[in-house]
PAZAPA-4460 file (N, C-alpha, C; in steps of 0.05 Angstrom, whole numbers, plus 32768, in hexadecimal, padded with zeros to 4 digits):
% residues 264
    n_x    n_y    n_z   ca_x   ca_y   ca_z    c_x    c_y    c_z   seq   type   mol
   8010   7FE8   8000   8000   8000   8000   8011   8019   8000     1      X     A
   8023   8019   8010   8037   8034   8018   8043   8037   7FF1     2      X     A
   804B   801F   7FE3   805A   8018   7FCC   804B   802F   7FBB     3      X     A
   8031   802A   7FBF   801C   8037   7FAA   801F   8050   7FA3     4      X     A
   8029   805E   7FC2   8021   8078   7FC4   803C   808E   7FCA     5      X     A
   8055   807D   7FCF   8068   8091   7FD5   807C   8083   7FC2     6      X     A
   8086   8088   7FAE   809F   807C   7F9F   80B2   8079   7FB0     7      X     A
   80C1   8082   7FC0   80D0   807A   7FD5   80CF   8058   7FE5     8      X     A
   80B7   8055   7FE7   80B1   8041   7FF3   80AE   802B   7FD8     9      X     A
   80A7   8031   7FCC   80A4   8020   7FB3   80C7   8010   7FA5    10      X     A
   80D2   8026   7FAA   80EF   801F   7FA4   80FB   8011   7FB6    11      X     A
   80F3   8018   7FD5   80FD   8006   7FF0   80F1   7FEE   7FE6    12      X     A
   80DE   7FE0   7FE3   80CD   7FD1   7FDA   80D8   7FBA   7FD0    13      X     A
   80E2   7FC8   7FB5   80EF   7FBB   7FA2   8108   7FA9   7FA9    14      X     A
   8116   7FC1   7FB6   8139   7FB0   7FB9   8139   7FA5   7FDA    15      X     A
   812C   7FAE   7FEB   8129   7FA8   8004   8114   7F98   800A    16      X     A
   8107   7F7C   800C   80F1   7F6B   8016   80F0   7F70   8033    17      X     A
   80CC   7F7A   803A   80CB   7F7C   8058   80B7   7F60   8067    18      X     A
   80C3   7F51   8054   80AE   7F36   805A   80BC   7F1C   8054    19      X     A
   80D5   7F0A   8068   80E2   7EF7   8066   80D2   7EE3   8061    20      X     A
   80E0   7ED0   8054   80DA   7EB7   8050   80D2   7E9F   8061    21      X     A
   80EA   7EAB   8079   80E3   7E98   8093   80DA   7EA2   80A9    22      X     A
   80C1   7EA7   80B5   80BA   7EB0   80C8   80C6   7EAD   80D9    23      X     A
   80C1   7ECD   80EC   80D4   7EC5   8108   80FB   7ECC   8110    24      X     A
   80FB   7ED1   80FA   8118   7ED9   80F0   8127   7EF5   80F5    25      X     A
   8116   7F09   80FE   811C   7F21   80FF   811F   7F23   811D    26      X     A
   8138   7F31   8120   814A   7F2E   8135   8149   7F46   8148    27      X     A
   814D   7F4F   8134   814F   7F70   8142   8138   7F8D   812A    28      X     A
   8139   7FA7   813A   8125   7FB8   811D   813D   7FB9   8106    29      X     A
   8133   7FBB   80F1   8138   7FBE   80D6   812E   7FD7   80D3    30      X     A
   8146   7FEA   80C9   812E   8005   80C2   8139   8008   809B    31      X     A
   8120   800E   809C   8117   8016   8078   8112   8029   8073    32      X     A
   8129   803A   8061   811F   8057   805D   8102   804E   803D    33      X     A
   80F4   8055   8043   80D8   8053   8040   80C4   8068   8034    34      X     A
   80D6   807E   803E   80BF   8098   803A   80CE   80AF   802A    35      X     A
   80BD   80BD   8016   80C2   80D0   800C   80D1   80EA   8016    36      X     A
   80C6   80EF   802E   80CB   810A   804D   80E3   80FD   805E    37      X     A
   80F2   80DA   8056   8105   80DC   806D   80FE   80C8   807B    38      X     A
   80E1   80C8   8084   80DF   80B4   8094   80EA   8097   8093    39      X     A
   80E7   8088   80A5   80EF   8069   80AF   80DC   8055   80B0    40      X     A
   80E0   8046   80A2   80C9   802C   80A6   80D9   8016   80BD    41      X     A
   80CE   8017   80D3   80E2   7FFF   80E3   80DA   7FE0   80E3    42      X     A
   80D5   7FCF   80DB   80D5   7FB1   80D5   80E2   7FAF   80FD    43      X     A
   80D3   7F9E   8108   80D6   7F95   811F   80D2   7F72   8123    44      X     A
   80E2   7F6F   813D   80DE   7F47   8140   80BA   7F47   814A    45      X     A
   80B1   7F35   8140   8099   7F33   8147   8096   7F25   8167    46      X     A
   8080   7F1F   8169   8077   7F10   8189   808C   7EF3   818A    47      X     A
   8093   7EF0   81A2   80B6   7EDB   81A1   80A1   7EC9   81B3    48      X     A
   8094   7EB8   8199   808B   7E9C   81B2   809B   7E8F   81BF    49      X     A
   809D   7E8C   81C9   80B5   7E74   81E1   80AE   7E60   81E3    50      X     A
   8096   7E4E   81D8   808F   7E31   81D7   8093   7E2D   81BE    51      X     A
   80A0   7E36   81B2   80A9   7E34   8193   80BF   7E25   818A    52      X     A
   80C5   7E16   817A   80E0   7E15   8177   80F5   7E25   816B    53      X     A
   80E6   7E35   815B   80F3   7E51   814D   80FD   7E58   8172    54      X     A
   80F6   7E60   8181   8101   7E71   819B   8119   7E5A   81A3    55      X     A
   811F   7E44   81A2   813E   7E31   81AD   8150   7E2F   8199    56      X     A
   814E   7E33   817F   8155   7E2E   8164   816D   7E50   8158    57      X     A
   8182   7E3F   815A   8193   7E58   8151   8187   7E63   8136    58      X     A
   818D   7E81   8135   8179   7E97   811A   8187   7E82   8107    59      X     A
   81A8   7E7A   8103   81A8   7E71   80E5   81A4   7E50   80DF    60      X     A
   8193   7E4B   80F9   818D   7E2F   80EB   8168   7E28   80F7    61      X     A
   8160   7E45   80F0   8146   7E4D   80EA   8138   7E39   80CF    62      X     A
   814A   7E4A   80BA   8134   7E44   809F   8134   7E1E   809E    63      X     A
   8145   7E06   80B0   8140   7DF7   80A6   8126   7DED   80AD    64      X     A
   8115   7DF8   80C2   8101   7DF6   80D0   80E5   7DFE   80C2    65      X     A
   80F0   7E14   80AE   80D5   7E22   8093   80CC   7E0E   8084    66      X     A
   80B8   7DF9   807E   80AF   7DEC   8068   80B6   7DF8   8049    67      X     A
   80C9   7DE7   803E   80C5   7DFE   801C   80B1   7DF2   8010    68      X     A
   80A2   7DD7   8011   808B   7DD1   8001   807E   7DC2   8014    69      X     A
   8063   7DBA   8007   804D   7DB3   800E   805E   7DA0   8020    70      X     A
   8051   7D8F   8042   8057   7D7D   8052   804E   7D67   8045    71      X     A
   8062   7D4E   8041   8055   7D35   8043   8064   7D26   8054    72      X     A
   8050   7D12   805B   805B   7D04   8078   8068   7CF0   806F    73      X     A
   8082   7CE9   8083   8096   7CD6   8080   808B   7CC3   8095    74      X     A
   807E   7CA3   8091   807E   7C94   809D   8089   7C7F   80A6    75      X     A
   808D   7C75   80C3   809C   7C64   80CB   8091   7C4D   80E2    76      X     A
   8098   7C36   80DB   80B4   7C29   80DA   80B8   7C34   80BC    77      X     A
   80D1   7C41   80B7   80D9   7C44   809A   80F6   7C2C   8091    78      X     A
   80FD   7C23   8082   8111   7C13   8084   8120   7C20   8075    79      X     A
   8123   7C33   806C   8138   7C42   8064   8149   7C52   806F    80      X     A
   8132   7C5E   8080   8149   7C70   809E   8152   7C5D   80A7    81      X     A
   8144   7C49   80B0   814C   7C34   80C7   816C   7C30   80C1    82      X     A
   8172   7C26   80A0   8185   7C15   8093   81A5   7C2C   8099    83      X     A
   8194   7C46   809A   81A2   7C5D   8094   81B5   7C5B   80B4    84      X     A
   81A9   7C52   80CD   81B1   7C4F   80E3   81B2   7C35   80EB    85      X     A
   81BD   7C26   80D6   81C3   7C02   80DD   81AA   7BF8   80F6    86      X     A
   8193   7C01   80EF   8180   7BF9   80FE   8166   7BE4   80F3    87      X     A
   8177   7BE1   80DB   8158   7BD6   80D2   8148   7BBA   80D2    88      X     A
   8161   7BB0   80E0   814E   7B90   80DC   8141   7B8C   80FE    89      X     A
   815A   7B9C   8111   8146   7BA2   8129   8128   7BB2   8127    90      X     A
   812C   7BC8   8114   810B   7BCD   8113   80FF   7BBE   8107    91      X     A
   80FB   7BAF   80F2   80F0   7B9F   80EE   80E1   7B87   80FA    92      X     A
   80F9   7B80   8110   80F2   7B65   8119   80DF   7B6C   812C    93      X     A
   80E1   7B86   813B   80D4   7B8E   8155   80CB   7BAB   8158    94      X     A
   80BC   7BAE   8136   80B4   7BCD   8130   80BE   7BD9   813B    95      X     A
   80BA   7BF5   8144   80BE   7C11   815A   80C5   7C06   8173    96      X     A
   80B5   7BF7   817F   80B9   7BF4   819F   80D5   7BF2   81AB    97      X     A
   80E7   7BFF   81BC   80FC   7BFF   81BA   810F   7C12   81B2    98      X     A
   8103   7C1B   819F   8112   7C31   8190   8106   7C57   8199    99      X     A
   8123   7C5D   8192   811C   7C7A   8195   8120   7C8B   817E   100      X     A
   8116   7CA2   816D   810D   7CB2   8153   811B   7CCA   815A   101      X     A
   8129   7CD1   814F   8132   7CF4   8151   812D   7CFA   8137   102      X     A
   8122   7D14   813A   8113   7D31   812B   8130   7D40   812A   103      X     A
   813F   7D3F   811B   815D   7D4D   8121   8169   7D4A   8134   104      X     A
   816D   7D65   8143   817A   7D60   815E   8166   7D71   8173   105      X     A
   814D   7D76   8164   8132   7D80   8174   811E   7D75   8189   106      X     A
   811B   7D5A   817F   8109   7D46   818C   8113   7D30   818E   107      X     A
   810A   7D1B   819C   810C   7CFD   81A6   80F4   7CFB   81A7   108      X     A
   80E9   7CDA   819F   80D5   7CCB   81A6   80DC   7CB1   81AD   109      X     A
   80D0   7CAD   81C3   80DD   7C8F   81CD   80C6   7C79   81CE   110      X     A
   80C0   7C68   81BE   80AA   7C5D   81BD   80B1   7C46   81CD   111      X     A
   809A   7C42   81E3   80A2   7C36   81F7   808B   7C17   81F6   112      X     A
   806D   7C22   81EC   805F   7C09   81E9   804A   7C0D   81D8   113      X     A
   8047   7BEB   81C8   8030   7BF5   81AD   8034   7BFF   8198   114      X     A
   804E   7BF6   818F   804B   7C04   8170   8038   7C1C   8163   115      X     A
   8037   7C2B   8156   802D   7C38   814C   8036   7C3E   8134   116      X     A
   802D   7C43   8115   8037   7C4C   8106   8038   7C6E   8105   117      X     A
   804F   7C79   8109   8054   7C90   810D   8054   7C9A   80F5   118      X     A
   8054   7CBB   80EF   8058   7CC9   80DA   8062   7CE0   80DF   119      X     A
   8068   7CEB   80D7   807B   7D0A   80D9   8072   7D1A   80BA   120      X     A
   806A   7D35   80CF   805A   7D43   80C5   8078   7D5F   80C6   121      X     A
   8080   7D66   80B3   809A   7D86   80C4   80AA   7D82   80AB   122      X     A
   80B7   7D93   80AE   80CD   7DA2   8090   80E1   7D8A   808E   123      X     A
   80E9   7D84   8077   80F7   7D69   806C   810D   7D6E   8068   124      X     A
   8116   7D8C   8072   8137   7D8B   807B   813B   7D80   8090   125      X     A
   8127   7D74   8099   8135   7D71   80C2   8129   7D4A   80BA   126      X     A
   8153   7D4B   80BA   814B   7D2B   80BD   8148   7D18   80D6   127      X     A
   813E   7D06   80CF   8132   7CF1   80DE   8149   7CCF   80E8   128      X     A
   8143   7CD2   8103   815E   7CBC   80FF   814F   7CA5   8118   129      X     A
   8150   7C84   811A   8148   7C74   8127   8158   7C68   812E   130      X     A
   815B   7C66   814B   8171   7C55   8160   8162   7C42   8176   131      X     A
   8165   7C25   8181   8168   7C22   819B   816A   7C32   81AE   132      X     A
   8154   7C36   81B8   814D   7C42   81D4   8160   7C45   81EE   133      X     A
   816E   7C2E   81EA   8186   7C33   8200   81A0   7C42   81F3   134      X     A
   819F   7C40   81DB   81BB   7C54   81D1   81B7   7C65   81CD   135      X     A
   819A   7C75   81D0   818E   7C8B   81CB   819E   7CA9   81D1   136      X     A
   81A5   7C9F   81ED   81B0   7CBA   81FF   81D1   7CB6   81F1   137      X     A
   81E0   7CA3   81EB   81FF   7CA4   81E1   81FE   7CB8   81CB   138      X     A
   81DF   7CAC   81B4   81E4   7CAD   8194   81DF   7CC8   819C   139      X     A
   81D2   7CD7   81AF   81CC   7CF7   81A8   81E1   7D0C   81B3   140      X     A
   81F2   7D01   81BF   8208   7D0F   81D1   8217   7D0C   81BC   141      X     A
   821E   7CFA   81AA   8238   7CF8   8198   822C   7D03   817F   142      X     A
   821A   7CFF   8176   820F   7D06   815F   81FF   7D25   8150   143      X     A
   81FF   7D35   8167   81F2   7D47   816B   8208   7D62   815B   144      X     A
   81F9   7D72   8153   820B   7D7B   813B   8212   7D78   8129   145      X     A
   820F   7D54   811F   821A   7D4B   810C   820B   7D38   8101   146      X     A
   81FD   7D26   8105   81E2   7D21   80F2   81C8   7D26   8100   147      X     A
   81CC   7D2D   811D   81B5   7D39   812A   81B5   7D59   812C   148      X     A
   81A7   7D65   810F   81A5   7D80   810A   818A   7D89   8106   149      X     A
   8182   7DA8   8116   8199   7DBA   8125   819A   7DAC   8141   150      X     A
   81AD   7DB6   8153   81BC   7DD7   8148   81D2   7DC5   8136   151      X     A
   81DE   7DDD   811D   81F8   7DD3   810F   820E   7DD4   8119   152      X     A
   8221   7DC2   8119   8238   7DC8   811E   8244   7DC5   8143   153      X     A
   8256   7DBE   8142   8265   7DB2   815B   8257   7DCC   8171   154      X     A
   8259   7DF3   8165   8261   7E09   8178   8242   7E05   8188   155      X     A
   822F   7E02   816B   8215   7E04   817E   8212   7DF7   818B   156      X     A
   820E   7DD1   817C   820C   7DC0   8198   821D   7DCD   81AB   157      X     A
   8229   7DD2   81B4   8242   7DD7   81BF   8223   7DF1   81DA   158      X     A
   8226   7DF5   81D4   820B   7E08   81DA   81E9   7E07   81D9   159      X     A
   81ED   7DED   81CA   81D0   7DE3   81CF   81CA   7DD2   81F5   160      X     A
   81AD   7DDB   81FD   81AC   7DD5   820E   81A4   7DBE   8217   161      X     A
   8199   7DAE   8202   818F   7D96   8202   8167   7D8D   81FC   162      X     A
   816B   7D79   8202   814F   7D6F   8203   813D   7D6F   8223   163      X     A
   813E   7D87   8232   813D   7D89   824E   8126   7D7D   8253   164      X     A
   810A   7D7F   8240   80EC   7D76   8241   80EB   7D56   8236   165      X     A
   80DB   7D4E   8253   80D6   7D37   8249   80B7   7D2A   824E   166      X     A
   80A8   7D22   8240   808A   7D1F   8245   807A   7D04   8237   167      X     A
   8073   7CFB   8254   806B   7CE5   824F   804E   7CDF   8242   168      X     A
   804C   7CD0   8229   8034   7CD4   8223   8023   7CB4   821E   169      X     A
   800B   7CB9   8225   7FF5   7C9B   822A   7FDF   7C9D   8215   170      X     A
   7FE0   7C92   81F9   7FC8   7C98   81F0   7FBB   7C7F   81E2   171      X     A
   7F9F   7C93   81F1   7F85   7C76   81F0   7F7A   7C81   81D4   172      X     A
   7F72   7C68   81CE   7F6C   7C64   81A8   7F50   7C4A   81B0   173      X     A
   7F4A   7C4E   819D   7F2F   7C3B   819C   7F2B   7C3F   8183   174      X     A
   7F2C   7C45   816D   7F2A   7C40   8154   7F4B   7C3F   8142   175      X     A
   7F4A   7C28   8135   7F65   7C21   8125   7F61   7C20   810E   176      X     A
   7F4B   7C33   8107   7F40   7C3C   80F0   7F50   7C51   80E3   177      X     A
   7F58   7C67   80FD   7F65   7C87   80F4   7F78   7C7B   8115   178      X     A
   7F83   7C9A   8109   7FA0   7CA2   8119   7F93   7CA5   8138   179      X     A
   7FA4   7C9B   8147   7F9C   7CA6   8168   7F9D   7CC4   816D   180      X     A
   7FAC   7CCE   8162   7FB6   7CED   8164   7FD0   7CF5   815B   181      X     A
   7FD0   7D0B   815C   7FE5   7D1D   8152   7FFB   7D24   8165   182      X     A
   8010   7D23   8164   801F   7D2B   817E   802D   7D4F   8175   183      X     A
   802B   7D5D   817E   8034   7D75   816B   8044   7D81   817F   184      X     A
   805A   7D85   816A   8074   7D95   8173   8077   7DB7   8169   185      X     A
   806A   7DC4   8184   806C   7DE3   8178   807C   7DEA   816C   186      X     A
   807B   7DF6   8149   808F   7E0B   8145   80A2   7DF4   812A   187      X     A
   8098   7DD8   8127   809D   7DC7   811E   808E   7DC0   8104   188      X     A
   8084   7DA9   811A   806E   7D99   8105   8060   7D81   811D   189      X     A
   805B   7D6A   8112   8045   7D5A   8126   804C   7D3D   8119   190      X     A
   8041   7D2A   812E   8049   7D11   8129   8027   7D0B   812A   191      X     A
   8022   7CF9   8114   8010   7CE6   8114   800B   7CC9   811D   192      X     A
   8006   7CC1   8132   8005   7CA9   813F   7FED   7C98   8137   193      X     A
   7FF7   7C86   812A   7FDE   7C69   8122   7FE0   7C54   8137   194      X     A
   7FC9   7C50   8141   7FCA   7C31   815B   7FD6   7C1C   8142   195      X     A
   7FCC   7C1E   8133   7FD1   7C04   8113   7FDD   7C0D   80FB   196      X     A
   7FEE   7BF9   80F0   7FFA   7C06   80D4   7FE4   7C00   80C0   197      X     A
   7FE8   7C0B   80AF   7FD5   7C11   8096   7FD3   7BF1   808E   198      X     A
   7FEE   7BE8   8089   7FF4   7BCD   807E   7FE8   7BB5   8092   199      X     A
   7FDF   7BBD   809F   7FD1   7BA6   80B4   7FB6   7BAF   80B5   200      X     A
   7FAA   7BC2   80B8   7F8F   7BC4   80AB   7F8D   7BC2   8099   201      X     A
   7FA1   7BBE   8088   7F92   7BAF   806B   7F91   7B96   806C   202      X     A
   7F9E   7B83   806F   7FA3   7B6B   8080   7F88   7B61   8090   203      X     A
   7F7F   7B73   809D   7F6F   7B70   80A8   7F52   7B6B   80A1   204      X     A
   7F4F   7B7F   8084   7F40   7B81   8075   7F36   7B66   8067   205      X     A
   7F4C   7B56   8060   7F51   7B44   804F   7F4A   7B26   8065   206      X     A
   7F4F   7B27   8078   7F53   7B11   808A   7F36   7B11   80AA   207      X     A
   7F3B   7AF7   80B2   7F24   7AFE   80C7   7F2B   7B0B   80E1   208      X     A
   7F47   7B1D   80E1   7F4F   7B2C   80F8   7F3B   7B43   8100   209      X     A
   7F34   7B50   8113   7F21   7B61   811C   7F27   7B73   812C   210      X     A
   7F34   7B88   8123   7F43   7B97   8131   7F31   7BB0   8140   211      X     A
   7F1C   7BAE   8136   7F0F   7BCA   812F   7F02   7BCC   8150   212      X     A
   7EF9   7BB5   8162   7EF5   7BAD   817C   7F0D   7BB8   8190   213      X     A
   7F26   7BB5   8184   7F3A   7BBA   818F   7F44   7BD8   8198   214      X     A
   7F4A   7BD8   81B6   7F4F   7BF0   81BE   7F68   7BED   81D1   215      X     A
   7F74   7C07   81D7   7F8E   7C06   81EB   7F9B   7C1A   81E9   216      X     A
   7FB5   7C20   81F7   7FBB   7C38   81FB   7FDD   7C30   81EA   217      X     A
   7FE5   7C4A   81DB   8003   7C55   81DA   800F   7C5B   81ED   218      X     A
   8020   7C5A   81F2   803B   7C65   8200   8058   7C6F   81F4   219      X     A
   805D   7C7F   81FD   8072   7C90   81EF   8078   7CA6   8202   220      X     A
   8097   7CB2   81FC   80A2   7CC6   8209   80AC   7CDE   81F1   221      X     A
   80AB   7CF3   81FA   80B5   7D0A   81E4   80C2   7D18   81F1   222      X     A
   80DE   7D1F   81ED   80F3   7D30   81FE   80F7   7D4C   81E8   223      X     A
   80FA   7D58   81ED   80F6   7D78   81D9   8108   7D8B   81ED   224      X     A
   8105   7D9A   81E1   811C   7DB8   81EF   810A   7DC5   8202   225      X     A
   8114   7DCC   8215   80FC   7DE6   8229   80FC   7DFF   8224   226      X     A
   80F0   7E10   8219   80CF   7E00   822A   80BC   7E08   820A   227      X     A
   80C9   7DEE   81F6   80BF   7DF3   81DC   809F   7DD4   81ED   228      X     A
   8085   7DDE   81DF   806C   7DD7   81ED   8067   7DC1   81D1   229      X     A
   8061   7DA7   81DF   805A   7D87   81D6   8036   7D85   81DD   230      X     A
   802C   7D8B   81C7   800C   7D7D   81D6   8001   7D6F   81BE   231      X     A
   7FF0   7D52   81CE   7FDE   7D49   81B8   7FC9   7D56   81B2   232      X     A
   7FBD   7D50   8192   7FA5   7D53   818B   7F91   7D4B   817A   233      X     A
   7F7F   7D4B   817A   7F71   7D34   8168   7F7F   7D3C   8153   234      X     A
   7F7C   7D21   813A   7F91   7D1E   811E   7F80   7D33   810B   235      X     A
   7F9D   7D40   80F5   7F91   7D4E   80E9   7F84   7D38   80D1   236      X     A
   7F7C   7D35   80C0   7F6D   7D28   80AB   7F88   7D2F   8094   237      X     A
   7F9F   7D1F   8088   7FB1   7D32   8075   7FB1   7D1A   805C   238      X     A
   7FA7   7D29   8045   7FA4   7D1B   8026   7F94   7D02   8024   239      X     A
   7F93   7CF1   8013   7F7E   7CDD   8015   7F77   7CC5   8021   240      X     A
   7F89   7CC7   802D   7F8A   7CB1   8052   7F7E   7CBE   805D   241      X     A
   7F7D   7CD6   8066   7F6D   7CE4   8081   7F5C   7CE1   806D   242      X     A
   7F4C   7CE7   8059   7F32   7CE6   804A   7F1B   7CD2   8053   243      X     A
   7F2F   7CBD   8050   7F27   7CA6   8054   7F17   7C99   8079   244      X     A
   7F29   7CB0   808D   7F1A   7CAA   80A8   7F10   7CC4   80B3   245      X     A
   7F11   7CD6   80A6   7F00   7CF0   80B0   7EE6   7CF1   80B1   246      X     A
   7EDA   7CFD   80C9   7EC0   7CFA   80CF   7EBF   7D11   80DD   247      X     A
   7EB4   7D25   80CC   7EA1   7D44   80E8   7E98   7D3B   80F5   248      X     A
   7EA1   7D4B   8112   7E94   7D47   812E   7E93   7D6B   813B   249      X     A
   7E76   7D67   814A   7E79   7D7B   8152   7E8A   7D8A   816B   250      X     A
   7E98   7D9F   8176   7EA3   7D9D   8190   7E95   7D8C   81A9   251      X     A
   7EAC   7D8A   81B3   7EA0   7D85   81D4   7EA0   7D9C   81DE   252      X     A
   7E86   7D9C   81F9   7E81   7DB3   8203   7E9E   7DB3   821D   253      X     A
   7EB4   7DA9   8219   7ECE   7DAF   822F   7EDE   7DC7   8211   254      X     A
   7ED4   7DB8   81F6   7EE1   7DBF   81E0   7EE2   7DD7   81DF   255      X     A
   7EC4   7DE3   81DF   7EB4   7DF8   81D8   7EC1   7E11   81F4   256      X     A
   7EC3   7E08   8207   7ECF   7E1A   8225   7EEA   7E1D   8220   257      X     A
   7F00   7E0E   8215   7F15   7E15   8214   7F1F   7E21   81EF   258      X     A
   7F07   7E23   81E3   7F0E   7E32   81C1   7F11   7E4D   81CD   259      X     A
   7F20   7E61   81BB   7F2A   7E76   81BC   7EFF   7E82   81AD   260      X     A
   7F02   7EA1   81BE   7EE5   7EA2   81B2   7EED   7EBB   81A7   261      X     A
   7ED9   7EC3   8190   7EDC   7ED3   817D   7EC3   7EEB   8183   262      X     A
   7EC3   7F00   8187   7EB6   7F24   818C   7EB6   7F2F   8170   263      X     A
   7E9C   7F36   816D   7E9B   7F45   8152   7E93   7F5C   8153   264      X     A
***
C-alpha cells in the first residue's frame, strides 16, 4: 500500500524485502528508509513464543525447520532408515518396541509398548534416525552435531542444552480403524500414531482376524528441549488415508469451554 503511493517506498520495496521467507527470523529492528520526507520504516522481531522450537534453535539453523513444500509423511518401521543405522533386521524382528526415533537432534521417542505405526509429519531437512533404546543416551552424546542435526556443528552442540523435557505418554485407542492421535511438537511438526499398521488391517480384511473389538493403550516417552510444549490431539485427517477414516463430530461441551471465543 505505502509502494502505491510514495515512490520512495516503492523503490525500498523493490531492492529491500520486508517479509522473510522463514518466519521468526528477525532478530533485532531493521530500519527502512521508506519515505519520501526522510522517514523510517522499522521492521521489528515479532511475539518470541518460548514453547516454540524456533525460541531453542540457533537463528542460522532456523530455515531447516521452514517446510519448502507441501508435508508428506514419512512412515515407520521404515527399513531404509533402519538399514541406514545397522538396525534393520532388529526392527523387523521386534517392530518399534525397544527402540528409540530421533527428529534430528530435537526430539526422542522411546516406544516402550504396542507397536504403533508411526508417521512424521515436519520439514524433510530434519533427518530421522532409529536406535535401541539402551544405546539411545551414548548414540545422542556422540552423535549430536553430526548426524543428529540441529544444532550444527561440534560449537553449538557444544552449547546445546539438551533434551531436558521428558513426558510420559498413555494412549487409549479403541478403534484400529484411524490413528489414535497426533503427538505434536510445537514449532515443528506432529507424529501420527496408529494402534495397527495399514498392512495388518488389510490382512485383516482378507482373513478371519477381528481387530475392530480390539482396544488398549500406547505407551511412549518424548524428550524435547525446555520448555519447547508436547501435546496430544485428536488426528488431523492428511490425503487419502485420512479420507478414508474421517467422520464429523460435533465438539464436546469440555471442548466447547476450553475453544478460544470469538466478539464481533
Amino acid at each position: 500500500m505505502i509502494g502505491q503511493k510514495d515512490p520512495v517506498a516503492a523503490a525500498a520495496q523493490k531492492y529491500k524485502p520486508i517479509q522473510s521467507a522463514v518466519p521468526g527470523t528477525t532478530l533485532g529492528p531493521i530500519q527502512i528508509n521508506a519515505f519520501l520526507g526522510g522517514g523510517k520504516l522499522l521492521d521489528t522481531p515479532g511475539v518470541n513464543l518460548h514453547h516454540r522450537q524456533a525460541a531453542v534453535v540457533h537463528s542460522e539453523d532456523l530455515p531447516v525447520l521452514a517446510p519448502q513444500r507441501r508435508l508428506r509423511g514419512h512412515s515407520f518401521p521404515n527399513s531404509r532408515v533402519a538399514s541406514d543405522n545397522g538396525t534393520a533386521s532388529e526392527v523387523q524382528s521386534s517392530d518399534l518396541n525397544g527402540f528409540s526415533i530421533f527428529w534430528g537432534g530435537l526430539v526422542r521417542i522411546d516406544m516402550l509398548k504396542v507397536l504403533p505405526e508411526t508417521c512424521f509429519y515436519g520439514p524433510k531437512a530434519l533427518r530421522i534416525h532409529i536406535v535401541p533404546t539402551v544405546e539411545a543416551d551414548e548414540f545422542y552424546q556422540k552423535e549430536l552435531g553430526v548426524l543428529l542435526t540441529p544444532p550444527t556443528g561440534k560449537e553449538r552442540a557444544d552449547d546445546w542444552r539438551g533434551l531436558e523435557t521428558e513426558r510420559q505418554l498413555r494412549i487409549q485407542y479403541e478403534d484400529v480403524e484411524r490413528p489414535a492421535c497426533d503427538v505434536a511438537i510445537s514449532g515443528l511438526g506432529w507424529i501420527s500414531i496408529e494402534p495397527v499398521s495399514r498392512s495388518i488391517r488389510q490382512y485383516d480384511s482378507d482373513s478371519d482376524l477381528n481387530l475392530k473389538d480390539k482396544a488398549g493403550a500406547l505407551h511412549s516417552t518424548v524428550h524435547d528441549p525446555k520448555p519447547v510444549e508436547v501435546f496430544v490431539r485428536p488426528p488431523l485427517p492428511v490425503g487419502k488415508v485420512g479420507a478414508e477414516w474421517y467422520q464429523y463430530r460435533e465438539l464436546t461441551d469440555k471442548e466447547e469451554e476450553v475453544r478460544p471465543k470469538w466478539f464481533f
